[in-house]
C-alpha positions as CSV (number, residue, x, y, z in Angstrom):
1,X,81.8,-39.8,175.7
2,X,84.3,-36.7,175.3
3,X,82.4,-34.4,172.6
4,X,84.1,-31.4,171.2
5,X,83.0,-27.9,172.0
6,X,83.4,-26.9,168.1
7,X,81.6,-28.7,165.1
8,X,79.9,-27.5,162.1
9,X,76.7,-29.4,160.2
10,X,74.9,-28.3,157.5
11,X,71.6,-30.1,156.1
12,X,69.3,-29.0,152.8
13,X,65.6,-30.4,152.5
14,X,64.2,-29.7,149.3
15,X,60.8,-28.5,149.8
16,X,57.6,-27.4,147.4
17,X,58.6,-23.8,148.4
18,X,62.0,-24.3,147.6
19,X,65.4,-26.0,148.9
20,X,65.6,-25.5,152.8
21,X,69.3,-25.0,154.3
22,X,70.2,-25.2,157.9
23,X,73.7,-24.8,159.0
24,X,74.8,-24.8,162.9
25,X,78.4,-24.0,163.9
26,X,79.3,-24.4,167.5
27,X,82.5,-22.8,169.2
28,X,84.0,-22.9,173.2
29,X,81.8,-21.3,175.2
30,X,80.4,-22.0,179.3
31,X,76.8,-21.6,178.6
32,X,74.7,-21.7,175.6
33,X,74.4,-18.9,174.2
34,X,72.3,-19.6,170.5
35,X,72.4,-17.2,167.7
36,X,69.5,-17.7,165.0
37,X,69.3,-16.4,161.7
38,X,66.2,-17.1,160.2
39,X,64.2,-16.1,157.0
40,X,60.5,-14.2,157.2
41,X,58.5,-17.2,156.6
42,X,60.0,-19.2,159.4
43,X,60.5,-16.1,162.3
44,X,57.5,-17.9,163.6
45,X,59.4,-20.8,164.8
46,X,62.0,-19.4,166.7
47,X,60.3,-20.4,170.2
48,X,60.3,-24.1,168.9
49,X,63.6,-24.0,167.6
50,X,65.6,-22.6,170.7
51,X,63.8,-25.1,172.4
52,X,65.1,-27.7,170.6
53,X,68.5,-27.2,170.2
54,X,68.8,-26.7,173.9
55,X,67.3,-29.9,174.8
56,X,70.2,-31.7,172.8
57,X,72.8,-29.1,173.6
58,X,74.0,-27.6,176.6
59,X,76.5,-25.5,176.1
60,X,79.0,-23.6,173.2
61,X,78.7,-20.5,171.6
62,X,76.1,-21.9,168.7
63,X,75.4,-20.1,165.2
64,X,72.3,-21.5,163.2
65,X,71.0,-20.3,160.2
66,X,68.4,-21.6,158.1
67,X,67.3,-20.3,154.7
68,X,64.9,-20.7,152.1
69,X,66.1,-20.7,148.3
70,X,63.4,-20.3,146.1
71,X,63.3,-23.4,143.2
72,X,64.9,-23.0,139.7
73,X,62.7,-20.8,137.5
74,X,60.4,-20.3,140.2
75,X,61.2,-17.2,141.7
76,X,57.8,-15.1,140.9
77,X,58.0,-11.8,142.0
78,X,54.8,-9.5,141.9
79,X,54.4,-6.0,141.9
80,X,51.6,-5.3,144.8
81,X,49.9,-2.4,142.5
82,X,47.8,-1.1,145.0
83,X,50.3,-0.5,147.6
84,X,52.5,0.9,144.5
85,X,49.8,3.3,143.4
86,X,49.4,4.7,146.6
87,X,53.1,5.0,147.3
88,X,53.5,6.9,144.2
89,X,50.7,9.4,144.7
90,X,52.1,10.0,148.4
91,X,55.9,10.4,146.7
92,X,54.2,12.9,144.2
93,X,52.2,15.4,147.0
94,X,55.4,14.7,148.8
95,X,57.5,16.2,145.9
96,X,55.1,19.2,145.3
97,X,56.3,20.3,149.1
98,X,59.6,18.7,149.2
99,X,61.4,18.7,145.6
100,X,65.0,18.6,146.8
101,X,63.8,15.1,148.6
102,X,62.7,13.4,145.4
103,X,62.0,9.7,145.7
104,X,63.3,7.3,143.4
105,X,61.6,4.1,141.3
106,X,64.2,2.0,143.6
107,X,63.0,3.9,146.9
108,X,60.0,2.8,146.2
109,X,60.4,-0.9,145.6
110,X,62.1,-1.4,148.4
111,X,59.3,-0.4,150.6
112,X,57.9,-3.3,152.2
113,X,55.5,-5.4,150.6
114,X,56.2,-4.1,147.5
115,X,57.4,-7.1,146.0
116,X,55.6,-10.0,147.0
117,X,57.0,-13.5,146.2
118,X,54.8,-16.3,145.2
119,X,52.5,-17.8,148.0
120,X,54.0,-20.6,149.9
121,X,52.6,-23.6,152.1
122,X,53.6,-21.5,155.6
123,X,52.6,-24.9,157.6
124,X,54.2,-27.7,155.2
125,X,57.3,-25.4,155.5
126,X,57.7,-25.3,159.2
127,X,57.2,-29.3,159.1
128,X,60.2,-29.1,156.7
129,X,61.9,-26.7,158.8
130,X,61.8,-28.6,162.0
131,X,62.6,-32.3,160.1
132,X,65.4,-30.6,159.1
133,X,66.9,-29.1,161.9
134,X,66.0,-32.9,163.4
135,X,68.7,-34.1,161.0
136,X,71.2,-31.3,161.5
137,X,71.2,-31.7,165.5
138,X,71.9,-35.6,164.6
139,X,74.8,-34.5,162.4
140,X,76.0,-32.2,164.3
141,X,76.0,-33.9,167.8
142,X,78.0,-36.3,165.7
143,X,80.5,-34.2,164.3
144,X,81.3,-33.2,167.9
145,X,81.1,-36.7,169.1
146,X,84.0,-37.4,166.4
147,X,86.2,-34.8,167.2
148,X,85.7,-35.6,170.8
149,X,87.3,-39.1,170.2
150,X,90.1,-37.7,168.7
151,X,90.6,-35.1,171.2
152,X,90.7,-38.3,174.0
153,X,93.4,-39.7,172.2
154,X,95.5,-36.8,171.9
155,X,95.2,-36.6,175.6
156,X,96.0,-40.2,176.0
157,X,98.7,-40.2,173.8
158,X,100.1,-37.5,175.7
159,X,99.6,-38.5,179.2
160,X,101.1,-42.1,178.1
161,X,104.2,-40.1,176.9
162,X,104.3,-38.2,180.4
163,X,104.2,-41.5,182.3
164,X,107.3,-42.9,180.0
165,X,108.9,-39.7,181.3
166,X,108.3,-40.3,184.6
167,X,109.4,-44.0,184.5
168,X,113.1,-42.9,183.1
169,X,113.3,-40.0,185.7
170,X,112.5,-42.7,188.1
171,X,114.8,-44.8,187.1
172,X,117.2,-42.0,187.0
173,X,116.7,-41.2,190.7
């Protein structure tokens, strides 16, 4: 079977963290050469993951990304206080000795673990994680498999056009 060397699939898996979405995108390339892009909660899986997408695919230049979307109305945010607190009373000494350097509210907040999002099942995740990229590979492998076919008959549309060519020269000759 002639499979393509592009394709695109994408896959969501709604999950009790929030709605899962994987997306792989292949282009022309000799090896494989995988790109993942993959959110905190799931860096953990990147060993597993690489491992298999290479079992079903050998070669292409592959982009995957998976991310987590937290669920409508869901997305609880908390203030870490302590970690707050003692970021303020470093930016205040710090200002006593450095006033041009002033840190801001925002500065701060952006530090991490500042904001900490509401817990999530880390283990029922990566189950969800891996079902899903199960179902993208499946997708995907048959998105190339499509274009493939297609691709076959271009080529056998064109060789059969070449061979009426050849048949007129010949009877030209």
């Amino acid at each position: 079977m002639i499979r393509s060397m592009t394709a695109y699939a994408t896959v969501e898996r709604a999950t009790e963290g929030g709605t899962l979405a994987c997306e792989l995108r292949a282009f022309n390339h000799r090896v494989l050469e995988l790109g993942l892009r993959l959110p905190e909660e799931l860096r953990v899986l990147e060993p597993a993951l690489r491992e298999r997408i290479s079992a079903r695919i050998a070669r292409g230049k592959l982009d995957f990304s998976l991310r987590l979307r937290s669920p409508e109305g869901e997305g609880a945010v908390r203030i870490n206080q302590g970690l707050i607190t003692q970021l303020a009373a470093v930016a205040k000494e710090l200002d006593a000795h450095f006033p041009q350097l002033r840190a801001e509210f925002v500065d701060l907040l952006q530090y991490p673990g500042v904001l900490q999002a509401s817990a999530v099942d880390a283990d029922a995740l990566q189950v969800h994680a891996m079902a899903a990229l199960d179902a993208l590979l499946y997708q995907f492998i048959d998105a190339r498999e499509r274009e493939g076919g297609k691709l076959a008959q271009v080529i056998t549309d064109r060789v059969d056009a070449l061979a009426a060519r050849a048949a007129e020269v010949r009877e030209l000759i």
